[in-house]
N, C-alpha and C positions, 0 to 999 in steps of 0.2 A: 504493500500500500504506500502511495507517495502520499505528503502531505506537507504541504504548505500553514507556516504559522499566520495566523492575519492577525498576531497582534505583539510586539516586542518593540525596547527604544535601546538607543545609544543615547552615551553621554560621555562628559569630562567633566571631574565631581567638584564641585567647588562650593563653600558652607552657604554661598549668597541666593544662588538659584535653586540650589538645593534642600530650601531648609526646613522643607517635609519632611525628610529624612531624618527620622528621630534615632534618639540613642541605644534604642530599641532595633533598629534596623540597619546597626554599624554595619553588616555584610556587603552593604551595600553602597556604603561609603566609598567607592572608587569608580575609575573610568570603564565604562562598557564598548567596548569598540569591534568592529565587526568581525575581527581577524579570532577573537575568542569565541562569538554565538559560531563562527563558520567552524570550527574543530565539533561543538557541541552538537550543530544540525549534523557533521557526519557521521557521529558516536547515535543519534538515533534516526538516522535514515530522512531527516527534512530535507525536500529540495528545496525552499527557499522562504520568503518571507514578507509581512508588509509593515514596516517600520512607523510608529508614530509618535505623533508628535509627543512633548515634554513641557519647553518651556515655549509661551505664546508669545514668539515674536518670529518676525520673517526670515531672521539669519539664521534660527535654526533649520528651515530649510532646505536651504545654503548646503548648509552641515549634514543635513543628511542626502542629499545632492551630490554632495561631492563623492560619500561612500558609494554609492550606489553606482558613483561611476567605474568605482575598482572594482566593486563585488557585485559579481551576477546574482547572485542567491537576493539580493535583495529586489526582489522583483515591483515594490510599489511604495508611496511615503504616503500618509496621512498626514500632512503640515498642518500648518496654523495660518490664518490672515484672519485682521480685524472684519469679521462682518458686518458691524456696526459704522463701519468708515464708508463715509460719503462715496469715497472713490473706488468704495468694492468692484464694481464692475471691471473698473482699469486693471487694479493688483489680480484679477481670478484672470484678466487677459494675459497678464503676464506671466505668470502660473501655468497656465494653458500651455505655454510655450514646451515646458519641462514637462515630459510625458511620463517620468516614474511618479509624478505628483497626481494624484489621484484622489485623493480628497482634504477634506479639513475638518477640524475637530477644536472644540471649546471648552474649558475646563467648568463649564457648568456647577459642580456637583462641587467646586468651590465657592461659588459664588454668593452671596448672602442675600442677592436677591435672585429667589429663587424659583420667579418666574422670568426671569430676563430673556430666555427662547420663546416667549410671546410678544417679548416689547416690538412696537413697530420697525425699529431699527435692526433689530435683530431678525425678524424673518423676511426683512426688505433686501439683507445678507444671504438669507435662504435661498430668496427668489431666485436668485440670480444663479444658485450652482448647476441648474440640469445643463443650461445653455452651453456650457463648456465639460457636459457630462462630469463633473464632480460627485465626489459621494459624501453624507455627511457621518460621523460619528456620534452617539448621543453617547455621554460621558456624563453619569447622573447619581442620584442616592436615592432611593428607593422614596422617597417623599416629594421627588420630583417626578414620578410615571406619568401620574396624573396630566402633567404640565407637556412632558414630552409626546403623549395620546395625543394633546391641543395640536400639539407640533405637527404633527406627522398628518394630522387632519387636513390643516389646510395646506399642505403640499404632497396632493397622492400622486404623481406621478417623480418624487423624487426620491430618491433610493439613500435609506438612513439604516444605521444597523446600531443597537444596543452592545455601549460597550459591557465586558465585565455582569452578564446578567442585570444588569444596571445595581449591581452590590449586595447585594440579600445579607439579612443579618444574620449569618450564619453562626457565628459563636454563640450567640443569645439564643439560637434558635427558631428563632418569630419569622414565620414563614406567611402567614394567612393573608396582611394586609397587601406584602409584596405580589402574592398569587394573583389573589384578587384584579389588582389593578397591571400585572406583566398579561393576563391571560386574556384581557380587552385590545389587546397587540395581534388577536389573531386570526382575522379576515383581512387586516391591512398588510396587503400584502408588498408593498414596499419597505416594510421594516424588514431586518433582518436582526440578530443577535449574534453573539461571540461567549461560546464556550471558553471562558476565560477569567482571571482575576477571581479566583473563587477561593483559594486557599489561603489567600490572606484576611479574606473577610472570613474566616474559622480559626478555632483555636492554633495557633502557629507551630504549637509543638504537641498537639491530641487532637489530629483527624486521618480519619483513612478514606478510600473511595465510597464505602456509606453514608460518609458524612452527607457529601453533595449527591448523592441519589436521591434525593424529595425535589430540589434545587432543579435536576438535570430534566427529572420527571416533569417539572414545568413547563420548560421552557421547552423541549419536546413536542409536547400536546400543542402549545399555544404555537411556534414558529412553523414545527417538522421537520423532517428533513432536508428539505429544500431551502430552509432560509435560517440553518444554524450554521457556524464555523466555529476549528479549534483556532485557537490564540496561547499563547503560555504567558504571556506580561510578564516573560525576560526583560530583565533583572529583577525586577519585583517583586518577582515570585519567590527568589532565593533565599527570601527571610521566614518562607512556609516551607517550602522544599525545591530540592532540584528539578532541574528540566524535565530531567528522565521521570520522575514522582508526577509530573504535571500532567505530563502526556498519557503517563497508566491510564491516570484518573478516568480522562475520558477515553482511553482504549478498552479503558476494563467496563466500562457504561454500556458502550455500544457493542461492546462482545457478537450478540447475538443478532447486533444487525445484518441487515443483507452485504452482500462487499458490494452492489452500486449504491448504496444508504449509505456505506461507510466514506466511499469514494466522495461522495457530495459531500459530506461533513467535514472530510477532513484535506479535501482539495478543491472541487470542482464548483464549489459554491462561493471559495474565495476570489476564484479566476473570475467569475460571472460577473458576484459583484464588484469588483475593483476593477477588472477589464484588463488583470495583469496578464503579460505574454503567457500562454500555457497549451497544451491540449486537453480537451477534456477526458475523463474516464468515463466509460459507459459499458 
C-alpha cells in the first residue's frame, strides 16, 4: 500500500515563533527539516507528502518552497496568506504562480474570536480561493464546528477538509457534543477530514489504538471513505508517539477494510483533493 501523509510541517526552532511549544513538549524543541521526515517516510514505506503551514506569514512559504524544490516526496504546501487583506485576490494570483502551493490555512482555533471565518472579511478571502483552484484547511477546536458548518454553507462548491478531526477531547473523554455537531458535516460533501492530530489531544503517555476507535468511528460514518485522509502532524506528534505508532493507529482501524477503501484513505483521496502529481489506485 503506498501512502501519502496530507498532513506534516518543517521548521527552524526559535523560543519567539515558537512559543506554543511548552516545557512539556521539549522533544520538540528543535529544527524539523526535510532530509530527517525523508529517512523516516522510507523506514515506513511513504511516498510523499503535503506540508503545512506553521507560522502565518508569506515567507514561510518561501521556506517551504524552497524544500520542495530539493525534495520530491514533498508533493504539495498548505501556506498561509492574509484572507482578510484587501489585496487577496492579487497575493492568491501570485501564489497561483507556485504550483506545489495548493492551498491555505488559518490558525482559527487560536483565535479569541471565535467566529472570525464568518466575519465578512474573512469569507470575502474565501471567495476568492476556487478561482485559482485553492483548497482551504479548517484548523479549529471542537467549539468552533458549529461556526465552521456556517462556513462551508455558504461556499458549496469549495473544497475545505477538517484538520486534526477538528481536536476531540480525547483525554477527558467527552465525545457527544463533538459527535453531534462533526456528524452534521455529512451530506456536505465538499468537506473533507484528516485522520490526524489525535494523539496529542489523548493522554501522551496512556493511549493505545482503542483509545481513538469511538473518534475514528465518527468521522467514518459522517465523511466515508471517500472524503477521509491519513496525516501524522510530524513533528507534533513526537510528544504522543512516533511516526511508526501514528501510522498503526490508523492501519490497525482500517485493518479490515477493502484494499480500494484503504487505497482512498491512505493515498488517492489526498491526490484528488490537493491535485498533487500522482496516479490513482483502483
Amino acid at each position: 500500500m503506498q501512502i501519502i501523509d496530507s498532513h506534516q510541517h518543517f521548521w527552524k526552532y526559535n523560543s519567539k515563533d515558537f512559543d506554543w511549544i511548552t516545557d512539556g513538549m521539549s522533544v520538540i524543541r528543535k529544527d524539523f527539516l526535510p532530509a530527517e521526515l525523508q529517512s523516516v517516510y522510507k523506514a515506513n514505506d511513504v511516498e510523499g507528502c503535503v506540508a503545512v503551514q506553521v507560522n502565518q506569514t508569506e515567507d514561510e512559504n518561501n521556506f517551504f518552497l524552497s524544500f520542495a524544490d530539493q525534495f520530491d516526496f514533498i508533493k504539495g504546501i498548505v501556506g498561509w496568506v492574509d484572507l482578510m487583506a484587501e489585496n487577496i485576490e492579487e497575493r492568491l494570483t501570485y501564489w497561483h504562480q507556485h504550483k506545489k502551493i495548493k492551498g491555505f490555512r488559518h490558525i482559527l482555533q487560536g483565535e479569541k474570536d471565535r467566529v472570525l471565518m464568518l466575519k465578512p472579511s474573512f469569507t470575502n478571502g474565501i471567495s476568492f480561493l476556487k478561482k485559482f483552484d485553492f483548497t482551504y484547511d479548517i484548523l479549529i477546536f471542537p467549539d468552533q464546528l458549529q461556526h465552521a458548518l456556517e462556513l462551508v454553507k455558504l461556499f458549496p462548491d469549495q473544497k475545505f477538509v477538517i484538520d486534526h478531526l477538528a481536536k476531540p477531547y480525547i483525554k477527558a473523554g467527552k465525545i457527544d457534543d463533538w459527535k453531534k455537531d462533526t456528524g452534521q458535516f455529512k451530506h456536505h460533501e465538499n468537506v473533507y477530514c484528516k485522520i490526524s492530530g489525535m494523539v496529542t489531544e489523548a493522554d501522551w503517555k496512556n493511549h493505545s489504538s482503542e483509545t481513538f476507535k469511538p473518534y475514528i468511528d465518527v468521522v467514518t460514518e459522517t465523511f466515508g471513505t471517500k472524503r477521509m485522509m491519513f496525516g501524522s502532524d510530524w513533528p507534533v506528534c513526537l510528544v504522543a508517539a512516533t511516526y511508526d505508532q501514528v501510522l498503526q493507529i490508523a492501519a490497525n482501524y482500517f485493518l479490515s477494510f477493502s484494499s480500494t477503501e484503504k487505497d482512498d484513505i491512505f493515498y488517492n483521496n489526498a491526490v484528488v483533493f490537493y491535485n498533487l502529481p500522482g496516479v490513482l489506485h483502483k
